[in-house]
N, C-alpha and C positions, 0 to 999 in steps of 0.2 A: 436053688430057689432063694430070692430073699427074703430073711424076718419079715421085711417091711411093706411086702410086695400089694397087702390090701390099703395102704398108706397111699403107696405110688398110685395107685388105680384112683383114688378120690382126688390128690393134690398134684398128680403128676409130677414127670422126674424133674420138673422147675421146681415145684414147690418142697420135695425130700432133699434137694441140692440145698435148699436154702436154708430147711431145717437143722440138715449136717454140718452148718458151716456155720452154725447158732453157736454163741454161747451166753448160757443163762444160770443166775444166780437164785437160788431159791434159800432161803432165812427163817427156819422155823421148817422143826419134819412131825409136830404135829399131828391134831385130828384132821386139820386142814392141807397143812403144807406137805406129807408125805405123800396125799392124793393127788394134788397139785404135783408135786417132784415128779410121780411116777407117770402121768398122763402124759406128763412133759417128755420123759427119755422114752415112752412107749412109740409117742408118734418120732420120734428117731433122732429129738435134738441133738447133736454130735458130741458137744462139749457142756458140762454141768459142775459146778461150784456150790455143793450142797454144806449147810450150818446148821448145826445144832446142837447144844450144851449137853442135854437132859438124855438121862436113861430110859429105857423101858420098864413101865410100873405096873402094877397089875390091874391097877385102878383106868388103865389106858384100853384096858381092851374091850372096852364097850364101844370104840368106835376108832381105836387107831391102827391105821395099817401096818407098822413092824408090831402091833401088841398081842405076841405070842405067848407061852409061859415058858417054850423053849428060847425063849428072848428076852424073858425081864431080868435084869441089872445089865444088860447089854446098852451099850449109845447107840441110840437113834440113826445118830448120821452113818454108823460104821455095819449096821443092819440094811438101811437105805442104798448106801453104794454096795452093798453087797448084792444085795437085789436088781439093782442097777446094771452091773458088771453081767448079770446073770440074765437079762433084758437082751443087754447090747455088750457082747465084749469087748466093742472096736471102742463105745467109748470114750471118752478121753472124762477122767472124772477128777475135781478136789475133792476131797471132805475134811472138811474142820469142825472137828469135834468140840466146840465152847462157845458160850453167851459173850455174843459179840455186844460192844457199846464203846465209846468214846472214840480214841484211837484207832483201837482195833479194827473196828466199824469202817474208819476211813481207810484204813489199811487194806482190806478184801475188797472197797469199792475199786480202789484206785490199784489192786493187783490186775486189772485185765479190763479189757474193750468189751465190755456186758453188752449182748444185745437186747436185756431184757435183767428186770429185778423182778423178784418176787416180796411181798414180806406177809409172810404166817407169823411174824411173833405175838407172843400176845402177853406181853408185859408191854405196858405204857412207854415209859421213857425211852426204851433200846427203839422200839416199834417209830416213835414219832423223829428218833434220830435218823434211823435207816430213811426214813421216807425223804427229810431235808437232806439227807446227802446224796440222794440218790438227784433228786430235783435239782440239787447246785450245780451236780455233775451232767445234766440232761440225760438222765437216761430213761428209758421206760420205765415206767413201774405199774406195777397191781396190789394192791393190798387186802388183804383178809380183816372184814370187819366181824362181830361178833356171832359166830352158831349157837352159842351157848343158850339153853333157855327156846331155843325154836324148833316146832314139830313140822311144820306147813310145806315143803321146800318148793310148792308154786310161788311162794311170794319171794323169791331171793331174787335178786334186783344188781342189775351190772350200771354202774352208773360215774359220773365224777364227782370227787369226793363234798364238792361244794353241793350237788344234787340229794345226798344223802340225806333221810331223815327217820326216825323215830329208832331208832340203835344207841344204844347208852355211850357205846366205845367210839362208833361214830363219830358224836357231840364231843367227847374230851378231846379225841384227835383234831377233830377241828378248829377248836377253842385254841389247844397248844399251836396248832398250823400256823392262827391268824398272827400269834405272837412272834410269830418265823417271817411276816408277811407272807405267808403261801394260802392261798385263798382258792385255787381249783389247779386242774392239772394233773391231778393221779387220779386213776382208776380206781374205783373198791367194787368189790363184791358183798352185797350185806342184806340184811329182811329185814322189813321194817314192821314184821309179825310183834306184835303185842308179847311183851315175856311176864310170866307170874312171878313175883317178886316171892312167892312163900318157895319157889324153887330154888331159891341161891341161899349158900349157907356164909357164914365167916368165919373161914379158918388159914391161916398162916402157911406158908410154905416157902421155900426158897425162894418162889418168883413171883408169888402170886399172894392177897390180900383175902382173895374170895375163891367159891366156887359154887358153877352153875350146873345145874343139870343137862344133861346132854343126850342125845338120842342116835341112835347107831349110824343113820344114814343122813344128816345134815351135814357134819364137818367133811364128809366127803364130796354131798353135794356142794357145797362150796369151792372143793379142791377141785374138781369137775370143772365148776365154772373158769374158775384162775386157771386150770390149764389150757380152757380154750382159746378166752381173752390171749395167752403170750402166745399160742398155736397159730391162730387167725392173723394176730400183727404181725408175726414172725413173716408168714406167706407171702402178707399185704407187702412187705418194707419192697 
């Protein structure tokens, strides 16, 4: 019998052909991004190109999927495709274990015929680089705008990123977009629920300026959504 055999029954064997014959870039394995990865090789994407710098912290297991204690000081991505492998052995997986930007960045684009980006980062600069490289190069994309800070997950909201509003991370991405000339044409996933400003603290870290509160089941409900958005286009193409 096959793994995927409740897959075939909803999308039929056209739409698992087109799945396995996918390949998709996911950037950021995250609260967001490793739900997004995983929803992604569940429904049977064939081929995956998964990025991620950061280890597993202990401070991650309030809501992220590799965040075990039999896992912290482990990387992210080398957890991820291990889970992956153990999904689907047939397959075919990168993992590049480091905080892509500049170069780099164009270097993983321009490694492979992506039928699909993802981008979960969520540092500013690298996040609004991927997005304009991805766009130069016409490829699809989906972006992860911010969970932090939101309880609600009726209000999450699939839209284009010029539609987008009341999201802080939204606003800056867009701000830097216009400076790009890129004005609409990527996808986000975002809530434009109200956040309590006495919920975010500032404190320093390798990647990050601030940090917001978070609740166990948003940054997945997010990754839920970005898998389905690349799921449904994937089918569609």
């Amino acid at each position: 019998m096959k793994w995927y055999k409740r897959t075939e029954l909803l999308v039929g064997s056209t739409g698992i052909e087109k799945l396995q014959n996918a390949h998709v870039l996911v950037v950021g394995l995250g609260g967001v991004g490793a739900y997004a990865a995983e929803t992604i090789c569940r429904a049977g994407v064939g081929r995956m190109t998964i990025v991620d710098g950061d280890s597993v912290e202990m401070t991650n297991r309030n809501r992220q999927l590799p965040a075990l204690v039999s896992n912290e000081g482990k990387p992210k991505a080398e957890v991820m495709g291990a889970r992956f492998r153990d999904i689907n052995p047939e397959i075919e997986l990168e993992i590049i274990n480091e905080y892509l930007k500049d170069e780099r960045m164009e270097e993983v684009l321009d490694a492979y015929p992506y039928d699909y980006v993802v981008d979960c980062i969520d540092t500013l600069s690298p996040k609004v680089y991927l997005l304009q490289q991805a766009k130069e190069r016409q490829l699809p994309v989906v972006s992860s705008m911010g969970a932090g800070g939101k309880l609600d997950p009726t209000q999450i909201r699939v839209a284009d990123i010029s539609k987008s509003y009341n999201c802080a991370l939204a606003k800056m991405i867009r701000k830097r977009l216009r400076k790009l000339n890129i004005n609409k044409g990527i996808k986000v996933v975002f809530s434009p629920e109200d956040v309590d400003k006495s919920k975010l603290i500032i404190e320093e870290s390798q990647n990050k300026k601030s940090t917001v509160g978070t609740i166990s089941y948003m940054p997945p409900a997010f990754g839920c959504f970005i898998g389905s958005i690349v799921i449904r286009d994937l089918l569609e193409k």
